[in-house]
N, C-alpha and C positions, 0 to 999 in steps of 0.2 A: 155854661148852661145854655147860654142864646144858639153859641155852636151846637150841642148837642139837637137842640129840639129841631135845628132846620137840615139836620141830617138826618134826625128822624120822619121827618116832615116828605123828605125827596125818597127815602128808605119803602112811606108805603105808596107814593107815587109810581116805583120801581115794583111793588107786589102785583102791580095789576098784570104785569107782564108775565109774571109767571118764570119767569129766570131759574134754572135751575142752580138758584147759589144760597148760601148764608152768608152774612156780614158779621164781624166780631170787629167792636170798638175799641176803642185803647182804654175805654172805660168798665170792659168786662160784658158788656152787653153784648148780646147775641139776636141777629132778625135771621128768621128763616123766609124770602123770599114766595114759595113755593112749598106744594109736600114732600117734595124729594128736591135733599140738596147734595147732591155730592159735590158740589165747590166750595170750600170755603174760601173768604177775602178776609184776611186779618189787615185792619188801619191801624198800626201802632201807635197814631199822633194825627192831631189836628192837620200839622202840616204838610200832610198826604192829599188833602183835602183839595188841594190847587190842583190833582192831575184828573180829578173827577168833573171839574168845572168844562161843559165843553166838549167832554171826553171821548177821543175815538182811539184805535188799536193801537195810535202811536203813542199817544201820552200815556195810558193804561201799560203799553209794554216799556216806557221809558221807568217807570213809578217801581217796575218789578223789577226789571234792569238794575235799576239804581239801589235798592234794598228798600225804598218806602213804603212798598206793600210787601205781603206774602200770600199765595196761596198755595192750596192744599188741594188736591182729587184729582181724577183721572184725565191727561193733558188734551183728549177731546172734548171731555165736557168740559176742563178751564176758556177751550179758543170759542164753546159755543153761549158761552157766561160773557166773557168779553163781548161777540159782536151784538149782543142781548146790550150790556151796557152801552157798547159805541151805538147802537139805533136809538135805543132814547135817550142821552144824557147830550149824544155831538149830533145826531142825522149822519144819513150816506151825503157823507161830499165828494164831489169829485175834483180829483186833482187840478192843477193848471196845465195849459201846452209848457210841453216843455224847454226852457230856454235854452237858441241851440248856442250854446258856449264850448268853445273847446277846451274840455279841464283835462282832457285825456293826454296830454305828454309823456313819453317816455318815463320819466322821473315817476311821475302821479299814477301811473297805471301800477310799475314796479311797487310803489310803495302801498298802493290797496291790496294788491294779488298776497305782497308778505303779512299786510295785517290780515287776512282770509284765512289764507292756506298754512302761513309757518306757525302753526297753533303749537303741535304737534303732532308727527305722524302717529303715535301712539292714541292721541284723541280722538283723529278720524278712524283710527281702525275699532274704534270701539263701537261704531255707528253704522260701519259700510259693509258691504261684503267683502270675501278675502281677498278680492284682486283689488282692493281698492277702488273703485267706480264711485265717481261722484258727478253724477248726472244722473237723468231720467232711466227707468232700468225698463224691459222691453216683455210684457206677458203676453203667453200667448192665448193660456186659460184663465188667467187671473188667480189660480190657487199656487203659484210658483213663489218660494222663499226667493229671499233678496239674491242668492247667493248664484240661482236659477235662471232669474229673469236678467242680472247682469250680464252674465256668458251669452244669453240669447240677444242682449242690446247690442253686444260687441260683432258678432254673429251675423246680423242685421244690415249693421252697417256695412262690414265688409262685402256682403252681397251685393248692399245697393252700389256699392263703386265697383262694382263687378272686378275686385283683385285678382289677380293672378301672379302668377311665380314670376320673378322678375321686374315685378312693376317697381316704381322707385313712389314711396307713398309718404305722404308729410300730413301727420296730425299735430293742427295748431289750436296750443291754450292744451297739452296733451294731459296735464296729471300726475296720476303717478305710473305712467305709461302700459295701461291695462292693455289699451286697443293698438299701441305697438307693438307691444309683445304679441297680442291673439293673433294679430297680422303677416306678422311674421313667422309665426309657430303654424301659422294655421292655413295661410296663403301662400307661402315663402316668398314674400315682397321684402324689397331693400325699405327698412320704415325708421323716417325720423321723427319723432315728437320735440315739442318746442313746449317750454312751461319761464314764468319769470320769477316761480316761488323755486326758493334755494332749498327745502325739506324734499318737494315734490322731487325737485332734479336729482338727488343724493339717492333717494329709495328707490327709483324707477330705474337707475343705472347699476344701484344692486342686486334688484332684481332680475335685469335684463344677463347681467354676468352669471349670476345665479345658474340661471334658466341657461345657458351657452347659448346664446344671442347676440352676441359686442360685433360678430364680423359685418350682420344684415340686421343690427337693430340698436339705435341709440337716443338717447333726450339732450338736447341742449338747452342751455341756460339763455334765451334770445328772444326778443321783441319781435311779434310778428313783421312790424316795418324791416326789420331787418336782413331778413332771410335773404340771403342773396341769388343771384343771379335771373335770369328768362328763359321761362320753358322748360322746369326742372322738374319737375314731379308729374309722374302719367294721372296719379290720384292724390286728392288732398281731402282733410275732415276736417271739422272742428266742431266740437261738440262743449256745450255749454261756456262759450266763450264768446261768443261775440257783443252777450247781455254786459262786459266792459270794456265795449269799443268806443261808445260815446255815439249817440245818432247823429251830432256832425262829422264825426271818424268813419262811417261805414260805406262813404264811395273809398276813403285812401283802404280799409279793410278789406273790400271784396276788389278794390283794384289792384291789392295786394296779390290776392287767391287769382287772378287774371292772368298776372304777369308769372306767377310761378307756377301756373297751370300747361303744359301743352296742349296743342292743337290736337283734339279727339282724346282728350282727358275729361275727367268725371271728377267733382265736385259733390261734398255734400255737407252742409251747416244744419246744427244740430242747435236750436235755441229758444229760453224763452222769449215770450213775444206779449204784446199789452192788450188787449182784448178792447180799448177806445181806439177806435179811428186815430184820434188826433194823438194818437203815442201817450195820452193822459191815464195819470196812475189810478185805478179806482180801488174798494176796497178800505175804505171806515180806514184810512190811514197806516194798511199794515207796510205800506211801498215806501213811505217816511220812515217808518220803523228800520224797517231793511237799509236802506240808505247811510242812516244814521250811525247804526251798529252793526251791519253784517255786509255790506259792499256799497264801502264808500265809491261812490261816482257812478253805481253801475245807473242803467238806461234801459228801456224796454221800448224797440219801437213796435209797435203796428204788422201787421205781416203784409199789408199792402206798402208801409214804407220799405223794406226789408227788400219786396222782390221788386220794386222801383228801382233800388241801388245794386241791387243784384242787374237786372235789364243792361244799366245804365253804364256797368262794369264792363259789359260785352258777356254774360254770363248768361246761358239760354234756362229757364226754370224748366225742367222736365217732373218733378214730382212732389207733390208737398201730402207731407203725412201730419195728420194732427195725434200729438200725446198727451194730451193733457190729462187722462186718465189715469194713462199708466204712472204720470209724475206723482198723481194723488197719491197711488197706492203705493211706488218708491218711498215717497216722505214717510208716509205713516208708520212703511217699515223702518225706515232710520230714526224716525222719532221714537218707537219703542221700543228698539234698540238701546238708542242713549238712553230711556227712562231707565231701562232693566240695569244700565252701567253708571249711576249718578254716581256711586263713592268714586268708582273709578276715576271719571270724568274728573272728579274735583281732586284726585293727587297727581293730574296730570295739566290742571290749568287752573286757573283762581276761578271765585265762587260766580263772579260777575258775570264772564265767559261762560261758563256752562251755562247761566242764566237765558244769557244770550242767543243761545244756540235749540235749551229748550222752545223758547218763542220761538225763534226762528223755522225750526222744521216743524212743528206742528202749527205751526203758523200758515205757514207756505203750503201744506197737506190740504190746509182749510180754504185757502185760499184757490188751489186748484180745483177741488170740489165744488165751490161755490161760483166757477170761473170769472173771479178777477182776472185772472192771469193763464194765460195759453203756452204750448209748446208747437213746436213744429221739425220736423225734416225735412229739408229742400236740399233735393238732387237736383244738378246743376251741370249743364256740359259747356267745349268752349270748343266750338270748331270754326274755321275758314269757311268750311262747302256746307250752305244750307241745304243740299242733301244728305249729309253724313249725319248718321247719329250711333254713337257709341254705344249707348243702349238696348238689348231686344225689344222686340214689339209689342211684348206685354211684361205683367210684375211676375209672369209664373217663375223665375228664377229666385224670387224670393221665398218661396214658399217649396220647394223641392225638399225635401230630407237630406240630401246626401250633395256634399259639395261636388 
């Protein structure tokens, strides 16, 4: 009973807020926060009670994670009941600098990418558009389906490296090789993607045979460090990868993309990026969250760290595009995607993981709209003659209708 009444107690400390939630105790008891509650939070048991002590979006999504709470209603208004709890039960805190440790080894990078990516291919196709894209997708109305604004992300890019027939082009951290294949179907460049998940490599090479693409388009199974040789690729991308490079990896990373770049080649990284200065996580602990269960080791630096180590590579910055909008609207589309597919989800991975994943992208959706967290595109050139530039003089080649 002493439990009961000092939950009650905090219950209408929390009404003054106006939360759109309702509480249900393991005692049957029911508090309606507010007049309208479409969330509800079921506490099945007392000792649920330790992840509310404190509480920010890490420990709240660890509690769901784990099955010690439940909730109920629409996954927008669940992440905007969360950050309602994270402000008054924990405050915004913000993260620490982050310590620069190299966790990123060959071994430790391999084995995060397979717990990420080798869920199932069948899981992510439940959530993505049909070519698979799992990165930020690219609007140019904002009223564009997923299926839409993907072909135009793919689209996009290939403009900004200004491809052409014959180029020899390397997408690294590729996928499930959406933008080798558009590259090749679309630009007819020689294109290799590089991925360390063993699902991704498998579908992306079936596809590519599929499509009659094996002579000028393939994915290998290889570590960025790896790639061999100097001066190999006229164009290189990498889209949504370099967030697990590790911020002490990203001179060997972009000195990576240096060395296998030629002279009057074009560059362009496609990434998120931390919205503190000091590379620090903000966001009522949803960057813990993620760490935790959805990309172990990943790192967000700074977009001032980012084109420091870009400089510092020999890499000239020619263009930086902010998306942090369109990644909102990306998410939100993959979040209610997966909502529309939850049996599914669960006969194709345990309850846990889909758990996981609900948080996650509508987490991240939240998170972009309320900018914790940024995206960017930085086009990148690498020449000898500080006269040369590979480039036109302006971005109207991006925006033409017709290749």
């Amino acid at each position: 009973m002493i439990i009961e009444a000092q939950v009650e107690k905090a219950i209408d400390g929390l009404r003054a807020h106006g939360l759109p939630l309702a509480i249900e105790l393991w005692n049957g008891k029911r508090y309606q926060l507010s007049g309208e509650t479409p969330v509800t939070l079921r506490i099945p048991g007392a000792g649920a009670l330790k992840y509310f002590i404190g509480a920010d979006l890490a420990k709240l999504g660890e509690a769901y994670v784990e099955g010690h709470i439940d909730v109920d209603g629409p996954i927008r208004e669940v992440l905007r009941a969360a950050e309602g709890l994270s402000r008054f039960l924990g405050g915004d805190k913000k993260g620490r600098r982050p310590r620069l440790l190299n966790l990123h080894t060959r071994a430790r990078d391999a084995s995060a990418i397979h717990y990420h990516y080798d869920v199932s291919n069948e899981f992510y196709a439940l959530f993505l558009d049909r070519e698979m894209v799992y990165s930020c997708a690219y609007y140019k109305t904002g009223d564009e389906d997923i299926h839409t604004a993907q072909a135009q992300k793919l689209d996009h890019i290939c403009r900004k490296l200004r491809l052409e027939p014959g180029d020899r082009f390397l997408d690294i951290g590729c996928g499930w090789g959406a933008l080798v294949r558009w590259a090749a179907k679309h630009y007819g460049v020689d294109a290799t993607g590089i991925t360390l998940s063993r699902n991704q490599h498998e579908l992306a090479n079936e596809r590519i045979a599929a499509e009659g693409l094996s002579e000028r388009c393939r994915v290998l199974l290889q570590d960025y460090r790896d790639v061999p040789g100097e001066a190999v690729y006229d164009k290189i991308s990498s889209v949504g990868m370099f967030e697990h490079v590790g911020l002490k990896n990203l001179p060997v990373y972009f000195g990576a993309i240096h060395r296998l770049l030629k002279d009057g080649g074009i560059a362009m990284n496609h990434g998120i990026t931390a919205i503190d200065p000091d590379s620090r996580a903000v966001g009522l602990g949803g960057g813990e969250f993620i760490g935790k269960y959805v990309f172990p080791h990943g790192e967000l630096p700074h977009l001032s760290l980012a084109l420091r180590e870009m400089a510092a590579a020999g890499l000239e910055v020619m263009d930086v595009e902010t998306l942090r909008l369109h990644y909102a609207k990306t998410l939100w589309q993959w979040s209610a995607r997966l909502e529309a597919n939850l049996e599914a989800a669960r006969r194709h991975t345990e309850e846990k993981r889909v758990r996981i994943w609900r948080t996650y992208l509508a987490g991240c959706a939240h998170a972009f709209e309320k900018r914790w967290v940024t995206i960017q595109q930085v086009v990148v050139t690498k020449t000898g003659d500080p006269r040369a530039n590979p480039l036109p003089w302006t971005r109207e080649h991006l925006y033409r209708t017709s290749r």
